[in-house]
C-alpha positions in Angstrom: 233.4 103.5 150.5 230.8 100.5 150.1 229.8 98.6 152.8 229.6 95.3 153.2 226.5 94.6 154.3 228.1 91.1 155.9 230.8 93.0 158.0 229.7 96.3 158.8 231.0 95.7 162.8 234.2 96.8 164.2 235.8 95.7 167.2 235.4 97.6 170.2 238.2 100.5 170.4 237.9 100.4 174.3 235.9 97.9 176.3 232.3 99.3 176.0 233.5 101.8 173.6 231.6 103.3 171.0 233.4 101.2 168.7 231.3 98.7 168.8 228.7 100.0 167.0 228.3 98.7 163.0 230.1 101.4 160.1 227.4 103.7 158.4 226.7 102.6 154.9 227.2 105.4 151.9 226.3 102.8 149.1 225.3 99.1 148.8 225.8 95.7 146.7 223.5 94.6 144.2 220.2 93.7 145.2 220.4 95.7 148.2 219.3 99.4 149.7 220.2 102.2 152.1 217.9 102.3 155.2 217.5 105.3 157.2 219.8 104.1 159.9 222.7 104.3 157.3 222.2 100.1 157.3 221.9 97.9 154.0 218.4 96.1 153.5 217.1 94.0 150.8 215.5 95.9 148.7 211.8 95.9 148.4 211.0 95.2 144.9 211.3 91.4 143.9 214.1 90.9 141.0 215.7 94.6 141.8 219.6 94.9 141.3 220.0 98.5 142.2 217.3 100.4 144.7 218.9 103.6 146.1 215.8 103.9 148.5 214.6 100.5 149.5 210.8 101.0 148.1 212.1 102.4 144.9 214.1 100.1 142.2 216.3 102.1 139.7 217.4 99.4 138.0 216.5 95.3 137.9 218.1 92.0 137.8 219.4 90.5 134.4 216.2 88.8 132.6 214.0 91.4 134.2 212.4 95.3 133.1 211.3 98.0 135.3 207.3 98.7 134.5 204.6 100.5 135.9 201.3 98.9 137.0 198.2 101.2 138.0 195.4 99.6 140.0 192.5 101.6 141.8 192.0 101.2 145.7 189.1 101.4 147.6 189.0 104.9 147.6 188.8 105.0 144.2 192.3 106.8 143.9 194.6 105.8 141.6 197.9 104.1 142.8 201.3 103.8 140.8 203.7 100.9 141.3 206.7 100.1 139.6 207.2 96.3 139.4 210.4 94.0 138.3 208.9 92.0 135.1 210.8 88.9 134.0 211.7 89.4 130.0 210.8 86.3 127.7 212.6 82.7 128.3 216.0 82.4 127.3 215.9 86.2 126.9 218.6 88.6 128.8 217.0 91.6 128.2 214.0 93.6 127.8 214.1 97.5 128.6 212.8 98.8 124.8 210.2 95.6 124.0 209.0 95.4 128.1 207.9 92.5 129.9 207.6 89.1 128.1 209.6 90.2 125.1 212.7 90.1 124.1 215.2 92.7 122.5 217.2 92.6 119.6 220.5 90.6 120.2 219.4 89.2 123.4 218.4 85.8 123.2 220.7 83.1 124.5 223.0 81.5 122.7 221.1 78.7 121.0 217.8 80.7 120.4 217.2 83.4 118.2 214.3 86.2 118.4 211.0 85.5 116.4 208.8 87.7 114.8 206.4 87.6 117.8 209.6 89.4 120.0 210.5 86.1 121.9 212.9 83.9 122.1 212.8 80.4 120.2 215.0 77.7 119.8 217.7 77.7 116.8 217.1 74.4 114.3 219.8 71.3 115.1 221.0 71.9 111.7 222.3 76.0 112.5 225.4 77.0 113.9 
């Protein structure tokens, strides 16, 4: 069963009873992850819908793609992160184009895709 991260406390079976302690999480709402303690968190990656472990997003918010960034630290070692990138304006989603583009079919009503993979505004005149 999910758990509602905004009631996870039961009343006390007994007084000072170990009833009183908040229900173990198994799974958790949108934009949320499973801590160690069994306890929802926000999960850590900005824009993330769905982060089974709270420093690793499997899956982000309408408007936004999953991509990789590489940087190089001090020690000259490479590091890996995995960032939620927003998709073009008026543009819903993003996953086979990436970041700041925009798929086929999913502009906003009202825009259509250009050539350049964004999303621009349809002509007063169209329907």
């Amino acid at each position: 069963k999910a758990c509602d991260i905004s009631a996870t406390v039961v009343p006390p079976l007994t007084p000072g009873g170990e009833g009183d302690k908040a229900l173990p999480c198994r799974q958790c709402r949108s934009g949320h992850g499973l801590a160690h303690n069994a306890s929802c968190l926000p999960c850590r990656i900005h824009n993330c819908s769905d982060c089974p472990v709270l420093a690793k997003c499997k899956e982000c918010l309408t408007g936004f793609v999953l991509a990789e960034e590489t940087s190089v630290d001090d020690d000259n070692q490479t590091q890996v992160t995995w960032r939620c990138r927003p998709c073009a304006d008026h543009c819903s989603g993003c996953s086979k184009l990436g970041a700041g583009k925009c798929d086929p079919e999913q502009c906003e009503a009202g825009y259509s895709l250009s050539p350049m993979g964004v999303c621009k505004a349809c002509s007063p005149h169209c329907s």
